[in-house]
Backbone as a ProteinNet text record, in pm:
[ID]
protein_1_A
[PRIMARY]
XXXXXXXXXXXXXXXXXXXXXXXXXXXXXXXXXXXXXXXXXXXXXXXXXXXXXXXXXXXXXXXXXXXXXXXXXXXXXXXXXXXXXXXXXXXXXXXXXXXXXX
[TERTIARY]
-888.9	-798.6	-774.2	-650	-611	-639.2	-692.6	-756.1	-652.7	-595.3	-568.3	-635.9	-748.6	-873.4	-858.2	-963.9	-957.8	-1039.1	-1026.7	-1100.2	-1155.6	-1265.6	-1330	-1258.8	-1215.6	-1205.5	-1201.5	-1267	-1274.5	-1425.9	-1451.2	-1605.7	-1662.3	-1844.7	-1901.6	-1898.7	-1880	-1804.9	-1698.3	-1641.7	-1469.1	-1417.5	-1452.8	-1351.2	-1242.9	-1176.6	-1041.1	-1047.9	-930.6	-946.2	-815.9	-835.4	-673.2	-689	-540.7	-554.3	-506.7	-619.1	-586.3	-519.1	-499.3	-476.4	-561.4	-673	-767.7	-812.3	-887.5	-941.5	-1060.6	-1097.3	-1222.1	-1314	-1295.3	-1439.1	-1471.5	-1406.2	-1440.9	-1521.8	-1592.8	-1680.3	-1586.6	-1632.6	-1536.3	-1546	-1661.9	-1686.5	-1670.8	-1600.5	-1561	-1451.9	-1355.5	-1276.8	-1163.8	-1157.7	-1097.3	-981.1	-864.2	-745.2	-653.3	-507.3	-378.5	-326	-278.7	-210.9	-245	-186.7	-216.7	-149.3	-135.5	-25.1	-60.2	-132.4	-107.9	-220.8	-243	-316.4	-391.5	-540.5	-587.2	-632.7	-627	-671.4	-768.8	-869.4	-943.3	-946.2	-972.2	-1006	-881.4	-769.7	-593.2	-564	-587.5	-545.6	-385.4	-370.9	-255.2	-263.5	-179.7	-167.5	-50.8	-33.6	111.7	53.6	141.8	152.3	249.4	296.2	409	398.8	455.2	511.5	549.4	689.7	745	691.6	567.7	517	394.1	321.7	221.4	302.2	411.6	458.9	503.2	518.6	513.1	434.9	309	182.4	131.9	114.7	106.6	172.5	301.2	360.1	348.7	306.4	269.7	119.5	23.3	-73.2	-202.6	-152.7	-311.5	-331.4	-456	-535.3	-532.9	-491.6	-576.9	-725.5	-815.2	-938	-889.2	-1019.4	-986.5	-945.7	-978	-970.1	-786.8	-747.7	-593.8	-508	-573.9	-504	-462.4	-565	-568.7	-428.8	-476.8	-328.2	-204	-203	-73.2	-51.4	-88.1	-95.5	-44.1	-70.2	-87.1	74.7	75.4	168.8	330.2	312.1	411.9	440.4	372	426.7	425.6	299.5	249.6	224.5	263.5	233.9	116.9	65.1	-103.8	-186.5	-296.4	-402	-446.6	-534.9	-620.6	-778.4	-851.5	-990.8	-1053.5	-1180.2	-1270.6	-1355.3	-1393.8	-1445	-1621	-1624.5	-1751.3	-1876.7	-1983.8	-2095	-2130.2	-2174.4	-2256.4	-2383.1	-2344.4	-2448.4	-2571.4	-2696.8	-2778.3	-2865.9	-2938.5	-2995.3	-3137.5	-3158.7	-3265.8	-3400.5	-3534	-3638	-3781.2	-3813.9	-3961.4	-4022.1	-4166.8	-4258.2	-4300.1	-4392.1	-4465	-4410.7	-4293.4	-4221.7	-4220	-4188.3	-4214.3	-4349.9	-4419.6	-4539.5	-4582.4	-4525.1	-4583.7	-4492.4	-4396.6	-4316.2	-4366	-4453.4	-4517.2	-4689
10814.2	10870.9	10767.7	10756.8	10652.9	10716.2	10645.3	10723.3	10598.7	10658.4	10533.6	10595.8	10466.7	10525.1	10365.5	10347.1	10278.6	10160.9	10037.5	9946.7	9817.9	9822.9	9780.6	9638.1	9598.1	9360.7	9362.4	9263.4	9175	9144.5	9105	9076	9167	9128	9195	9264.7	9406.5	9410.4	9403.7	9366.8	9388.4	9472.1	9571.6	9632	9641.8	9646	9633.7	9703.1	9785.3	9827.8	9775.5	9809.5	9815.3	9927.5	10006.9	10127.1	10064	10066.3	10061.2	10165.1	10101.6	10194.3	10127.2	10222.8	10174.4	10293.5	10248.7	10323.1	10413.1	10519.8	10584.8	10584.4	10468.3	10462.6	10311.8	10216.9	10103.6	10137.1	10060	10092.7	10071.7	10117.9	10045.6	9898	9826.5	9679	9595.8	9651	9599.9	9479.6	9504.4	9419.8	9459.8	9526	9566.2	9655.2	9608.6	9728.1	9699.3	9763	9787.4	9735.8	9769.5	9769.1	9758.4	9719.3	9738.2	9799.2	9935.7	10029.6	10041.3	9973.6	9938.4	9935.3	9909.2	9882.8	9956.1	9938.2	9983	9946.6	9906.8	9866.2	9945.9	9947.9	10132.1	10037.6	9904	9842	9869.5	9848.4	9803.9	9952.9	10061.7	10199.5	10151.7	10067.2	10023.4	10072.4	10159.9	10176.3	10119.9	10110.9	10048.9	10091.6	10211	10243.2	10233.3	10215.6	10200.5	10335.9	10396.8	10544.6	10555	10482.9	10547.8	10517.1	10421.8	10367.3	10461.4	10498.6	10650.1	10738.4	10778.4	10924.3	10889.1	10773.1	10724	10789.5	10698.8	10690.4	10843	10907.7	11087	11137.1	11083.9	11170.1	11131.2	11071.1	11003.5	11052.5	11122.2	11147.8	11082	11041.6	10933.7	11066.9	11014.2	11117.3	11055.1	11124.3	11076.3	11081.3	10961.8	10998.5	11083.6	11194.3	11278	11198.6	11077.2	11050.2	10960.3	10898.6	10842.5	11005	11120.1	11244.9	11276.2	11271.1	11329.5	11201.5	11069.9	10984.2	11017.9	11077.1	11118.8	11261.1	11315.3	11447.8	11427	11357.9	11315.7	11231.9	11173.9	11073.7	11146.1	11265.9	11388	11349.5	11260.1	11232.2	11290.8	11406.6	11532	11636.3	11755	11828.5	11929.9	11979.4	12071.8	12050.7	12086.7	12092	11955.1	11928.6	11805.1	11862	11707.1	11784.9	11735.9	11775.6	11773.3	11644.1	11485.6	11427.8	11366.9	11496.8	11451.5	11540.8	11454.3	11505.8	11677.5	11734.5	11867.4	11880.3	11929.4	11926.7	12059.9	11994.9	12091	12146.3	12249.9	12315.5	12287.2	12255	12200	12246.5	12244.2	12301.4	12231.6	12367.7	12315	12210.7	12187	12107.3	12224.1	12316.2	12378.4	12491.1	12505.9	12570.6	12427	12320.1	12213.4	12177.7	12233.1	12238.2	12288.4	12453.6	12562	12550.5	12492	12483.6	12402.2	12280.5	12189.6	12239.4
-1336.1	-1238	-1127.7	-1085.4	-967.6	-847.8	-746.2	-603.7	-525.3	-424.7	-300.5	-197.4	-147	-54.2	27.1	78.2	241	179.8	184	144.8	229.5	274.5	433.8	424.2	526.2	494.3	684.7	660.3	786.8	868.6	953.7	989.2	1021.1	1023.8	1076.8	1206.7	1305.2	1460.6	1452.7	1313.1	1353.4	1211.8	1249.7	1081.5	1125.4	994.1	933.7	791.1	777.7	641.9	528.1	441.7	344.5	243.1	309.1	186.7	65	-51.9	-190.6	-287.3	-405.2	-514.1	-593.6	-664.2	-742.4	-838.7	-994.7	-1062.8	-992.5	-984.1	-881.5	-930.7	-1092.3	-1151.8	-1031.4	-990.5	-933.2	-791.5	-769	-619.8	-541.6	-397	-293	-242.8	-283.3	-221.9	-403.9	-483.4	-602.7	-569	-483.5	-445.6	-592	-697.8	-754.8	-714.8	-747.2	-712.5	-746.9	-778.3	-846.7	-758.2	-636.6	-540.7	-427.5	-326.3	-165.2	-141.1	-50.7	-8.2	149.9	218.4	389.5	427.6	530.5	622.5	705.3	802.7	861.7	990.1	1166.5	1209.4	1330.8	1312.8	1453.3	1550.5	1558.3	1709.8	1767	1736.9	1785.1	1815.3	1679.8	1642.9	1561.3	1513	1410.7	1278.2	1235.7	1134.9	1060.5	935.8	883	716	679.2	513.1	476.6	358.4	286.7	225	258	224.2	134.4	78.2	-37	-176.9	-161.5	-259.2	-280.4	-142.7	-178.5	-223.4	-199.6	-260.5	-362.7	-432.2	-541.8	-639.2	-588	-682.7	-685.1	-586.8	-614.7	-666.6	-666.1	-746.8	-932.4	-942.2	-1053.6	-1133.5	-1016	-1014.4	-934.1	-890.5	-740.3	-690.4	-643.9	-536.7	-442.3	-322.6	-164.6	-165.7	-116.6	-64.1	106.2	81.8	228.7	338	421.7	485	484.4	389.9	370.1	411.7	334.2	298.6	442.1	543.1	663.3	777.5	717.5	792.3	734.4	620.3	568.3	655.2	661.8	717.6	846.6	953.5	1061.5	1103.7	989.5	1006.2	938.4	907.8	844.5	688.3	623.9	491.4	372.2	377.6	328.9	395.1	344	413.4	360.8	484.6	489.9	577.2	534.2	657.5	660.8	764.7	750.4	633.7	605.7	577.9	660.1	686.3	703.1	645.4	751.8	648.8	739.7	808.3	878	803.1	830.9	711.3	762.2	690.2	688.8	803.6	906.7	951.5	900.1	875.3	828.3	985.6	931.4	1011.4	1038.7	1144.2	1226.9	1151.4	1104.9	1075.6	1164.9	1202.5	1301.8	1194.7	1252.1	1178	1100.2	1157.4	1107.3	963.8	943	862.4	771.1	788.1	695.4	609	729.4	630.1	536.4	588.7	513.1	372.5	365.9	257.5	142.9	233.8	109.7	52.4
[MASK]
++++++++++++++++++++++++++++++++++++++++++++++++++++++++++++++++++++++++++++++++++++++++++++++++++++++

């Protein structure tokens, strides 16, 4: 299955990303990918996607990783909710209930 997801480049203290198009069997530090479909910058807050080439590839069948899904969303190119891409927070447990468990 084709995923276009976020693919880290630039130094250590300085990320930079590039949204890919890649197989979702490939890792993300594979450096493997089909395509480049734009850019990422959080220090600047620059974004730059090539749009008609994502609604392309979805429409073709790509997946958004949640987090591309949510700049599309944002940026009006799809429409829906955002997700959710912050971890689960679990629920606190004393010590002593830790114990009794082991």
């Amino acid at each position: 299955m084709l995923k276009i997801r976020l693919q880290r480049i630039g130094r250590k203290n300085d990320p930079s990303f590039r949204a890919v198009l890649t197989d979702s069997k490939n890792s993300t530090k594979s450096g493997k990918f089909l395509e480049i479909v734009g850019t990422y910058n959080p220090k600047a807050g620059e974004t730059s996607f090539k749009t008609e080439r994502i609604q392309y590839w979805v429409s073709k069948g790509a997946q958004l990783s949640d987090t591309m899904h949510n700049f599309m969303v944002h940026q009006k190119v799809i429409e829906g909710k955002k997700r959710n891409v912050l971890p689960k927070k679990k629920p606190t447990v004393k010590r002593k209930e830790l114990k009794a468990k082991k």
